[in-house]
LUMTOR-654382 format. One record per residue: residue number from 0; residue in three letters; x, y, z negated of N, C-alpha, C in turn. Coordinates in steps of 0.2 Angstrom, whole numbers, always signed. Layout:
# residues N
ATOM;resi;resn;n.xx;n.yy;n.zz;ca.xx;ca.yy;ca.zz;c.xx;c.yy;c.zz
ATOM;NUM;Ala;X;Y;Z;X;Y;Z;X;Y;Z
...
***
This chain:
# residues 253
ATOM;resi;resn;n.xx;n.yy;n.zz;ca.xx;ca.yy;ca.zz;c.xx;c.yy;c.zz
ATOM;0;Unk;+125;+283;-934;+118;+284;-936;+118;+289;-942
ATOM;1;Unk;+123;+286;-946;+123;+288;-953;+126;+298;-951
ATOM;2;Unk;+129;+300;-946;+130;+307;-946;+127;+310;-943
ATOM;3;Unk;+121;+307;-938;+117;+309;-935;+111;+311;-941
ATOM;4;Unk;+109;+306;-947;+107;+310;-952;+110;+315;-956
ATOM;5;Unk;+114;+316;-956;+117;+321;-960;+116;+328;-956
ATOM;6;Unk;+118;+327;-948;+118;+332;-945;+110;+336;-944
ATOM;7;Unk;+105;+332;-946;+95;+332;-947;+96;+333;-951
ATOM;8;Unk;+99;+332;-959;+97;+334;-964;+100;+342;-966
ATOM;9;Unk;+107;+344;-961;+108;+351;-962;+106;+356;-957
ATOM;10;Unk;+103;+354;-951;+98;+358;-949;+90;+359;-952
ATOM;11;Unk;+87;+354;-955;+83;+355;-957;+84;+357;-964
ATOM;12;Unk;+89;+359;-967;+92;+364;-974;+91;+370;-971
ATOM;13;Unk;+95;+372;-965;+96;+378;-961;+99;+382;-967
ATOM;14;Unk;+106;+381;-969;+109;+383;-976;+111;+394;-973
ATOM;15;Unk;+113;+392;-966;+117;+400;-966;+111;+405;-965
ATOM;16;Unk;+106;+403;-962;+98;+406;-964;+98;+408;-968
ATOM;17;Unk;+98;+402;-975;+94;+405;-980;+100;+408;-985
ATOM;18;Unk;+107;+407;-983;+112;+413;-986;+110;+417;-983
ATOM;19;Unk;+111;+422;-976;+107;+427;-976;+104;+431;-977
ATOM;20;Unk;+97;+427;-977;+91;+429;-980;+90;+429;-988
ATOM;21;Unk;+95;+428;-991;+95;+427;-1000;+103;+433;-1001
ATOM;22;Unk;+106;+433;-995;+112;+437;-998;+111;+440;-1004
ATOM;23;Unk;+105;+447;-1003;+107;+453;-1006;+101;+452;-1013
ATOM;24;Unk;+97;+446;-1012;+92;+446;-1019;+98;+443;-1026
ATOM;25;Unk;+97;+445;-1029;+100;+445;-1037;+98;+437;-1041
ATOM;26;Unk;+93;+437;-1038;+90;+429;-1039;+83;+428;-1035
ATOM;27;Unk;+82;+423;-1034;+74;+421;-1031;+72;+414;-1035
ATOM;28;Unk;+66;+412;-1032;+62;+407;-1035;+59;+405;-1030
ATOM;29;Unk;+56;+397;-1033;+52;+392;-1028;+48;+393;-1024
ATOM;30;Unk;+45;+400;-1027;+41;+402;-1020;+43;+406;-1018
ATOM;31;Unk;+48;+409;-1016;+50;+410;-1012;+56;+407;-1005
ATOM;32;Unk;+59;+401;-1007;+63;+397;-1005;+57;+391;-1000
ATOM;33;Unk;+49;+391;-1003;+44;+388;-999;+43;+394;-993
ATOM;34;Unk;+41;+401;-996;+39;+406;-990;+46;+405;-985
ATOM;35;Unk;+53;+404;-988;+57;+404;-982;+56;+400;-977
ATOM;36;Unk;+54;+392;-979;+55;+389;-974;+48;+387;-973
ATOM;37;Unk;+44;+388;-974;+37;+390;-970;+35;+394;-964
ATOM;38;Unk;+42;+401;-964;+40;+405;-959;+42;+399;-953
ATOM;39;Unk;+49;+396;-954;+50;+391;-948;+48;+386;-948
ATOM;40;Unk;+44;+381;-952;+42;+376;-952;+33;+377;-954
ATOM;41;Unk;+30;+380;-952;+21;+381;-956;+20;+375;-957
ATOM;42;Unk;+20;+370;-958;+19;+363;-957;+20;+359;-963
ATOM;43;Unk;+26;+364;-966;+31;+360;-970;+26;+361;-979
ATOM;44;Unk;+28;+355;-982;+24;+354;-988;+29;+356;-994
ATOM;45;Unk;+25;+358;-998;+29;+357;-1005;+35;+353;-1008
ATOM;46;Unk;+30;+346;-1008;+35;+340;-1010;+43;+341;-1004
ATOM;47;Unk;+44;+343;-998;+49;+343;-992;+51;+348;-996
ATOM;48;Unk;+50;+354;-999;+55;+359;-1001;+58;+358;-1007
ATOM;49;Unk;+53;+354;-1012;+58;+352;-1017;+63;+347;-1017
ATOM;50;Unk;+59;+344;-1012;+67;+340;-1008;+73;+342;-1006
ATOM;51;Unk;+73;+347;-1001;+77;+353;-1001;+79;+358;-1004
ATOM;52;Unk;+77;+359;-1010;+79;+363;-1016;+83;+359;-1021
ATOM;53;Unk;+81;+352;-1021;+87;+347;-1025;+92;+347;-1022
ATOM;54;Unk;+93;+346;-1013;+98;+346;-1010;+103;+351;-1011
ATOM;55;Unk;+100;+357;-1011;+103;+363;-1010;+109;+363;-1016
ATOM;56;Unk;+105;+361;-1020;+108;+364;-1029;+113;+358;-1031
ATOM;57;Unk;+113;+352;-1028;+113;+348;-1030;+123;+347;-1026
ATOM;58;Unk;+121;+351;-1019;+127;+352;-1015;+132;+358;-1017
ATOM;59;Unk;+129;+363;-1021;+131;+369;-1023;+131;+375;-1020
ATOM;60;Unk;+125;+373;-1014;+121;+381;-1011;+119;+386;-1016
ATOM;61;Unk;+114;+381;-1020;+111;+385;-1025;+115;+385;-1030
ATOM;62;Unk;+114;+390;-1037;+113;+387;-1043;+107;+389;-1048
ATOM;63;Unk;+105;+383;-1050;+99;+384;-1053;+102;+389;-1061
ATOM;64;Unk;+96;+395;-1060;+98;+399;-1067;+92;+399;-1071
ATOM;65;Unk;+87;+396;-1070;+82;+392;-1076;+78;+389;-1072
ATOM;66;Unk;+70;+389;-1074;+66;+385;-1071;+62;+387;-1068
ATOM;67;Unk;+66;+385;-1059;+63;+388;-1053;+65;+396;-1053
ATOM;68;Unk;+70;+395;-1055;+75;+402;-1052;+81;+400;-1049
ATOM;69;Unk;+84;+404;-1045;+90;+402;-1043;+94;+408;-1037
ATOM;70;Unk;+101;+406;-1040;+107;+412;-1037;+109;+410;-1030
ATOM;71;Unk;+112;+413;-1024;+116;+410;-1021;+122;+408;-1024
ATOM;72;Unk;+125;+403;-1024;+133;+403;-1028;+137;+404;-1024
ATOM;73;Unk;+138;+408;-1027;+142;+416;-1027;+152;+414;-1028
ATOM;74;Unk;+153;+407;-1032;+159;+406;-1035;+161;+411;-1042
ATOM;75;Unk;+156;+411;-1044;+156;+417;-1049;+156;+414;-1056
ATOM;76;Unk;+159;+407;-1056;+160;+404;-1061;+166;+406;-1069
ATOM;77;Unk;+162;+404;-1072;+166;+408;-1079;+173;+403;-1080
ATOM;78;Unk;+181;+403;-1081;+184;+402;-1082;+189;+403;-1087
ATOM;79;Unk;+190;+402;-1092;+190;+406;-1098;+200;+402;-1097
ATOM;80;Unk;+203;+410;-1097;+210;+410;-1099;+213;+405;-1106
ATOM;81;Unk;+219;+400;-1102;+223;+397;-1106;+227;+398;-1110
ATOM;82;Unk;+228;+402;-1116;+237;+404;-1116;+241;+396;-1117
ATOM;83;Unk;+247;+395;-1117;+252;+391;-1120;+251;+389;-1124
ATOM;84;Unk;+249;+391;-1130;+247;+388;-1136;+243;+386;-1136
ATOM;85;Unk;+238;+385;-1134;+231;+380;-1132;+232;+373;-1131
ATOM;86;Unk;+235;+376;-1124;+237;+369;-1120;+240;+363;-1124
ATOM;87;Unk;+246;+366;-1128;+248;+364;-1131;+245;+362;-1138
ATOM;88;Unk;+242;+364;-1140;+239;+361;-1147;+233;+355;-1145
ATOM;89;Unk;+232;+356;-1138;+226;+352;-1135;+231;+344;-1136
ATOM;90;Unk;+237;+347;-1131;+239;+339;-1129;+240;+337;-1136
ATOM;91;Unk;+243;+339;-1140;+244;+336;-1148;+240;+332;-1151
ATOM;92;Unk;+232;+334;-1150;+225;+331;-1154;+224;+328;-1149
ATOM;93;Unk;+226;+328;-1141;+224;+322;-1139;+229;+316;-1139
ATOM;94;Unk;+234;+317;-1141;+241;+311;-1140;+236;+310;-1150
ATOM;95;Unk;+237;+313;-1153;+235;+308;-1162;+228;+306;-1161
ATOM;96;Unk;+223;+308;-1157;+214;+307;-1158;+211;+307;-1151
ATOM;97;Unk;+218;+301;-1147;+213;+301;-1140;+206;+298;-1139
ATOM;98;Unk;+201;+296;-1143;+195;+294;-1141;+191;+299;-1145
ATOM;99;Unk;+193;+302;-1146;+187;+310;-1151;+187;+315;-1145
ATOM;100;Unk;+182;+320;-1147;+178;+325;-1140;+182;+330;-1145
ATOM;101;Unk;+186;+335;-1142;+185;+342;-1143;+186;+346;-1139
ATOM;102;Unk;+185;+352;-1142;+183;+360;-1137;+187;+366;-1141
ATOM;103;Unk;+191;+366;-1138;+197;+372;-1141;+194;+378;-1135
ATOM;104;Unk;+196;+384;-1138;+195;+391;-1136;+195;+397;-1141
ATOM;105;Unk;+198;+403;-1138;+200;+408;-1142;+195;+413;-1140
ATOM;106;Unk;+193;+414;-1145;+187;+421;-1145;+189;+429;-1141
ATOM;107;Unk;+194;+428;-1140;+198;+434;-1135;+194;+433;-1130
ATOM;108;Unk;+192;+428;-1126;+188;+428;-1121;+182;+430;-1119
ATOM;109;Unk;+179;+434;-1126;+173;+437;-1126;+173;+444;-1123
ATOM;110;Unk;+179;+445;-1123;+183;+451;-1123;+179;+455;-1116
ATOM;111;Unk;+180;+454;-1112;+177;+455;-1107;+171;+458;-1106
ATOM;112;Unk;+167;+456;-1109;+158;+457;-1110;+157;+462;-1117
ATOM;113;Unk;+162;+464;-1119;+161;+468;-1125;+162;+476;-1124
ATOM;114;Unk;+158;+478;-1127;+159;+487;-1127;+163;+491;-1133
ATOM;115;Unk;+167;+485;-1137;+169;+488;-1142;+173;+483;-1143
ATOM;116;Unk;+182;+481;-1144;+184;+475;-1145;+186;+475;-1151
ATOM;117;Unk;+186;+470;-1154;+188;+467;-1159;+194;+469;-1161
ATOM;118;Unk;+198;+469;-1167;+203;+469;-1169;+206;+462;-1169
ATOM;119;Unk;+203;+456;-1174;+208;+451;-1175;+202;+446;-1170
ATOM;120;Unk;+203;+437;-1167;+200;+434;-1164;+203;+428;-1166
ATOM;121;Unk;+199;+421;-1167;+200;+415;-1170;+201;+410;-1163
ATOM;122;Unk;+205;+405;-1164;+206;+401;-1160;+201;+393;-1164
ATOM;123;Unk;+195;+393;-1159;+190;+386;-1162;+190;+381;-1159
ATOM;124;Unk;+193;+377;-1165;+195;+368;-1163;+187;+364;-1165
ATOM;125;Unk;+182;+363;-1161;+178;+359;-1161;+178;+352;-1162
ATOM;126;Unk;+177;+348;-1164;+178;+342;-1162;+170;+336;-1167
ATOM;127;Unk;+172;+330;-1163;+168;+328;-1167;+167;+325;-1174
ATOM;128;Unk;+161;+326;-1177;+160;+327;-1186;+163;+323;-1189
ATOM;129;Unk;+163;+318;-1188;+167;+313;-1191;+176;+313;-1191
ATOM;130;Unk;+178;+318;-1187;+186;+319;-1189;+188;+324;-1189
ATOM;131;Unk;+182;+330;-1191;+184;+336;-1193;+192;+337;-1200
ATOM;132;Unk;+188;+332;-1204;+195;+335;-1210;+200;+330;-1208
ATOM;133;Unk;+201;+325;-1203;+206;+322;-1202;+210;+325;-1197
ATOM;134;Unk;+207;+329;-1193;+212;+336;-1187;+213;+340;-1192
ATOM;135;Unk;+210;+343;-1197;+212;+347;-1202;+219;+345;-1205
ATOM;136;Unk;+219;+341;-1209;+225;+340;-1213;+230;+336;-1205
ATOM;137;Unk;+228;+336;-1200;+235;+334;-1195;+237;+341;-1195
ATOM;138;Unk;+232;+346;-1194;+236;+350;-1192;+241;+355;-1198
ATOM;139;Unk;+238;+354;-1204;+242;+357;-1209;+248;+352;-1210
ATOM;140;Unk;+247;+347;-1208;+255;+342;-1209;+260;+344;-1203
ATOM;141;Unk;+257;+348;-1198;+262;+347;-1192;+263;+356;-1192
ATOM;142;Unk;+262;+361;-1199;+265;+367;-1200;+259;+371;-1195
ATOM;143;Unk;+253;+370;-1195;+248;+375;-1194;+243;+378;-1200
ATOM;144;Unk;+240;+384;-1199;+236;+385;-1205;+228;+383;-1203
ATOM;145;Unk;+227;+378;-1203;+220;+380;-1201;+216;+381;-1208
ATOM;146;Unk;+209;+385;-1204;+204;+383;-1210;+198;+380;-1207
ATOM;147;Unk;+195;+375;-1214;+188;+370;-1212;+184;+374;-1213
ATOM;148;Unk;+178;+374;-1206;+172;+379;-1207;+170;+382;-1212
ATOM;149;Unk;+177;+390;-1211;+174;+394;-1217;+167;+398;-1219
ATOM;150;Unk;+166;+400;-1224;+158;+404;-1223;+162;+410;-1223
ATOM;151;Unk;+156;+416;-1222;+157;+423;-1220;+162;+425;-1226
ATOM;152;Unk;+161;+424;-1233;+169;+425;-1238;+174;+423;-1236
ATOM;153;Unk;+176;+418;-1236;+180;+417;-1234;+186;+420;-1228
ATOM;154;Unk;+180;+421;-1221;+184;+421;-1217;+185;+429;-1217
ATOM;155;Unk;+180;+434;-1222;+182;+442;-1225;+188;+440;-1227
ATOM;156;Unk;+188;+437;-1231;+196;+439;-1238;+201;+435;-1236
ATOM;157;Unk;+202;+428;-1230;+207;+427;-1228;+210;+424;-1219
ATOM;158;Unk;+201;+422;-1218;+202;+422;-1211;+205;+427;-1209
ATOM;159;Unk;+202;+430;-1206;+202;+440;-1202;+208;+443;-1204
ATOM;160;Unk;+211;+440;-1207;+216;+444;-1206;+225;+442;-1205
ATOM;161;Unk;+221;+436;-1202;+229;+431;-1198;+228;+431;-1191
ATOM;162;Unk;+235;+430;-1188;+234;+431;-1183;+233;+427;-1178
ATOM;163;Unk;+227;+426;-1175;+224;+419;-1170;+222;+415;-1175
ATOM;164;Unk;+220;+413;-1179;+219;+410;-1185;+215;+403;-1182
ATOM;165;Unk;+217;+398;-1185;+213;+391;-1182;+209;+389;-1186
ATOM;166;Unk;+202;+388;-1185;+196;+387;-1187;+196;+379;-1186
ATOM;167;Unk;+192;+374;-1189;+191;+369;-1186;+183;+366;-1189
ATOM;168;Unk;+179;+364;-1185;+175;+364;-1187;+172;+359;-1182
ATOM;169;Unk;+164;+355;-1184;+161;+352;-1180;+158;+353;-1173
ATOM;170;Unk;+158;+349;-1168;+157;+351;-1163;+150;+347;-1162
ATOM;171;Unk;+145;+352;-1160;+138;+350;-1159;+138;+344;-1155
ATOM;172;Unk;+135;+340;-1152;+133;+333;-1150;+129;+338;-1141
ATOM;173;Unk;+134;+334;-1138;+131;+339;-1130;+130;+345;-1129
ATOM;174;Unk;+137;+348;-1131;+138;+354;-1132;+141;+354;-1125
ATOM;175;Unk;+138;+361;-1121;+140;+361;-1113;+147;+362;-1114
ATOM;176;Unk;+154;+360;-1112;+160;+361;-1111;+162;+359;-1106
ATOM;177;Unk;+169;+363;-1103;+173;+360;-1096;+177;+360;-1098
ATOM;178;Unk;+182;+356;-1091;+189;+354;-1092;+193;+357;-1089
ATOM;179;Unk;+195;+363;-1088;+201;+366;-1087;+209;+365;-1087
ATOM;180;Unk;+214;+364;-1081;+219;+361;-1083;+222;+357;-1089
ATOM;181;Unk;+216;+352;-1089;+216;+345;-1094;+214;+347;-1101
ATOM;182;Unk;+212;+353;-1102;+209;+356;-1110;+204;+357;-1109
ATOM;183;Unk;+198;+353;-1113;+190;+353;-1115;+190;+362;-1120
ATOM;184;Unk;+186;+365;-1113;+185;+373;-1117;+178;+374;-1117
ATOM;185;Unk;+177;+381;-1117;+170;+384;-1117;+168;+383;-1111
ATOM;186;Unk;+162;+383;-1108;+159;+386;-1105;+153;+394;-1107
ATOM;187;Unk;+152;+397;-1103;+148;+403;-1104;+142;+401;-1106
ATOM;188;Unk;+139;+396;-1104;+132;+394;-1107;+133;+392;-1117
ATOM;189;Unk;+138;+389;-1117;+141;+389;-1123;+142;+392;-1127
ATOM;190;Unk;+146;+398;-1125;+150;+404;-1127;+144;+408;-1131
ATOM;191;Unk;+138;+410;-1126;+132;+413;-1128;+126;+411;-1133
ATOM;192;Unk;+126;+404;-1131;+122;+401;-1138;+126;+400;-1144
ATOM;193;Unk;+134;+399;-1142;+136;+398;-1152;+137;+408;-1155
ATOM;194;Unk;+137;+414;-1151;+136;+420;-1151;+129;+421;-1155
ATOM;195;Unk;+125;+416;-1151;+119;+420;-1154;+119;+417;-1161
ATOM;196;Unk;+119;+410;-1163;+119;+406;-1168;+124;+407;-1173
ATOM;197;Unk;+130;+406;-1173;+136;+408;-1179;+136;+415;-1179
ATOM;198;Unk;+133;+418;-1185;+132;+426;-1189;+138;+425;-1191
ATOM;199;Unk;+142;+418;-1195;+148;+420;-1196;+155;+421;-1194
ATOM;200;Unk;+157;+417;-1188;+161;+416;-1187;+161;+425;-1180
ATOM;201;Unk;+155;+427;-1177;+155;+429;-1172;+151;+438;-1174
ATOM;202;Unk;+152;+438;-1180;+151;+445;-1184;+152;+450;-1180
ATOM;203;Unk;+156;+451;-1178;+160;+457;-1173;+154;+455;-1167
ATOM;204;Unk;+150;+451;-1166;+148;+452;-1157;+140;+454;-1158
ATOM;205;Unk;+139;+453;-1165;+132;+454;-1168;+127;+459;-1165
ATOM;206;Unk;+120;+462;-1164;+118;+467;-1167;+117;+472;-1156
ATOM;207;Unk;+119;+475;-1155;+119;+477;-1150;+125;+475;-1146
ATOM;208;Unk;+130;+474;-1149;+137;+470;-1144;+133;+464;-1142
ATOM;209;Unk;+128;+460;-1144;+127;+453;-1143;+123;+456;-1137
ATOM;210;Unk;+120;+460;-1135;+115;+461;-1130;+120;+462;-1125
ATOM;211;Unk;+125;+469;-1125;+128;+469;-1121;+133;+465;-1117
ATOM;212;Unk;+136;+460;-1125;+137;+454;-1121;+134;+450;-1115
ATOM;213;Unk;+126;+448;-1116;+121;+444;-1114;+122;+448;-1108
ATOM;214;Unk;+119;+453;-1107;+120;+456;-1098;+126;+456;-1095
ATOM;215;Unk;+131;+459;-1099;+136;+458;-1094;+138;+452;-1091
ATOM;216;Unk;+136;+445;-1096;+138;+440;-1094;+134;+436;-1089
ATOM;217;Unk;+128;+437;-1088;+122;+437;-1085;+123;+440;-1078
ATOM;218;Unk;+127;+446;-1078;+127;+450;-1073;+133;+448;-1069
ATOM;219;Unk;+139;+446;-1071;+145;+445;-1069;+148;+438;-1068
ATOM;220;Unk;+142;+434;-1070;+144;+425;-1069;+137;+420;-1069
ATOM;221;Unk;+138;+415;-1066;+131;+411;-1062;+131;+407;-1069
ATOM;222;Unk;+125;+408;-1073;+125;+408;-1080;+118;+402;-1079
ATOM;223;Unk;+118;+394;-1082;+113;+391;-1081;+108;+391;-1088
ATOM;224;Unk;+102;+396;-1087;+99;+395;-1092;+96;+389;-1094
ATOM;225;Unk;+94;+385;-1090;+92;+376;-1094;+98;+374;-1097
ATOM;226;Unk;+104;+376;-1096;+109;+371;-1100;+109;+374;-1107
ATOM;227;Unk;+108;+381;-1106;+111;+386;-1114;+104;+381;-1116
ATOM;228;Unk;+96;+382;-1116;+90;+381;-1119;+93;+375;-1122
ATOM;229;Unk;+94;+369;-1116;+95;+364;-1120;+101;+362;-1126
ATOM;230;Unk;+105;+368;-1124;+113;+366;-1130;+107;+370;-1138
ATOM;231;Unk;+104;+375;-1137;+100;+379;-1143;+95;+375;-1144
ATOM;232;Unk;+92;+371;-1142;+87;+363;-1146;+96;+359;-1149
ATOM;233;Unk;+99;+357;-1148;+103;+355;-1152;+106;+356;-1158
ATOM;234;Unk;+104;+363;-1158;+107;+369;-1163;+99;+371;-1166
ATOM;235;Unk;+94;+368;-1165;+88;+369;-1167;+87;+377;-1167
ATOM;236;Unk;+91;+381;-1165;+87;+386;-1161;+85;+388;-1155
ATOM;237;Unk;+82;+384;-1151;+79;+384;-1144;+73;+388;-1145
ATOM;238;Unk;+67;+390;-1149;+62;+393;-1147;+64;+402;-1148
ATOM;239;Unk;+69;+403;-1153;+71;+409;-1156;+76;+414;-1151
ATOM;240;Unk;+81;+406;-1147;+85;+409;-1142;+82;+412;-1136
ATOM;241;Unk;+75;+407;-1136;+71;+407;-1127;+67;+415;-1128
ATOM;242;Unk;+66;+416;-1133;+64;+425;-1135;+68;+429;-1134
ATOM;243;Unk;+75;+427;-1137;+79;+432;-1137;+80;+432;-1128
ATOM;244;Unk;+81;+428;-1123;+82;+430;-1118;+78;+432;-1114
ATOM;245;Unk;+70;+432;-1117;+65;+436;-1112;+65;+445;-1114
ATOM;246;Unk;+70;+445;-1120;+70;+451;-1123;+77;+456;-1118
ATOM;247;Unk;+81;+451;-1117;+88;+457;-1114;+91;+452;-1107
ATOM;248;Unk;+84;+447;-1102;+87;+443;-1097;+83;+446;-1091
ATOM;249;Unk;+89;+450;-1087;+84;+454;-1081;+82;+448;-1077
ATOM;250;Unk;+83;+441;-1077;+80;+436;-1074;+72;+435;-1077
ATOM;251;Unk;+71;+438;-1081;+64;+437;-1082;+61;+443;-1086
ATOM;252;Unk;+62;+447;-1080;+55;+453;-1082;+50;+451;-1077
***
């Protein structure tokens, strides 16, 4: 009985249809995903499509890229390169501080989306606030150099000019990250809100590289606007960010 609904509930998805029919659009919306299955069901209501639209997205047909938009997914997921030293510095802070959150990743990975690269790139150890200076002084005891969330002085006259330089600073509270062979990193929704918000640390992606970044990244990976929105209310720039992306998000001309 129980596959007998399954087998109704993916017929009446009609999934390879609506890949198809969605292949070649860049993105569609709710009303459009109602006009699909209207042509084959006239009948069919509203509340039944958002039914089927939780389904969809929920299975990983869809992916939702804001509110009432959405991509075929495509696999076109952001995966941000590990080197060796990561990894390892990873296992380290989690063998001395396994019940604390961090988010390690190297700013080379912006590399990608940029028109202009950088010369030097920081390696950012996130963690949470309450044991920022204690990951600090673990790591200057175990022969690393970090430095505690520098300001823009600082990191001119001595960050910038070491090589891969460890930053360590507070990790915001629901800050979107994934886990990559067992190392809590960036995600792209991530990557672009702390780009738009740290003038310091991300100096180099400022001004028009930020924009370029934004499309390309926009253009080349299944990017979820409701998560960026919600990480930039965290970051109390939510209203400032949701302008910048009606300013350079070809999802919302």
């Amino acid at each position: 009985m129980h596959n007998n609904s399954l087998s109704i509930a993916s017929v009446k998805l009609n999934i390879d249809n609506l890949k198809s029919y969605f292949r070649e659009k860049e993105f569609f919306e709710s009303h459009d995903l109602f006009e699909f299955y209207s042509k084959q069901e006239p009948e069919v209501n509203a509340t039944t499509v958002n039914w089927r639209i939780y389904n969809l997205v929920h299975s990983g047909i869809l992916n939702r890229i804001g509110r009432g938009k959405f991509t075929l997914d495509g696999g076109k997921h952001f995966n941000p390169e590990l080197s060796t030293g990561i990894k390892l510095l990873s296992r380290k802070l989690h063998k001395q501080f396994p019940y604390i959150k961090v988010c390690i990743w190297n700013t080379s990975v912006i590399n990608e989306f940029m028109l202009h690269q950088p010369g030097s790139f920081f390696i950012l150890i996130e963690v949470d606030g309450v044991a920022v200076e204690s990951v600090f002084y673990f790591l200057k005891e175990n022969k690393y150099q970090p430095f505690l969330d520098p300001d823009i002085d600082l990191i001119n006259k001595y960050v910038i000019d070491k090589k891969d330089p460890l930053i360590v600073k507070a990790l915001v509270s629901e800050s979107p990250c994934q886990n990559i062979q067992g190392v809590k990193t960036v995600t792209i929704e991530k990557m672009l809100v702390d780009i738009y918000c740290d003038e310091n640390i991300f100096a180099a992606q400022q001004g028009s590289e930020m924009s370029h970044i934004f499309k390309e990244a926009l253009a080349k990976y299944s990017v979820n606007e409701n998560r960026m929105l919600r990480y930039a209310a965290r970051r109390n720039k939510k209203n400032a960010f949701d302008d910048y992306l009606s300013k350079i998000s070809k999802y919302r001309q």
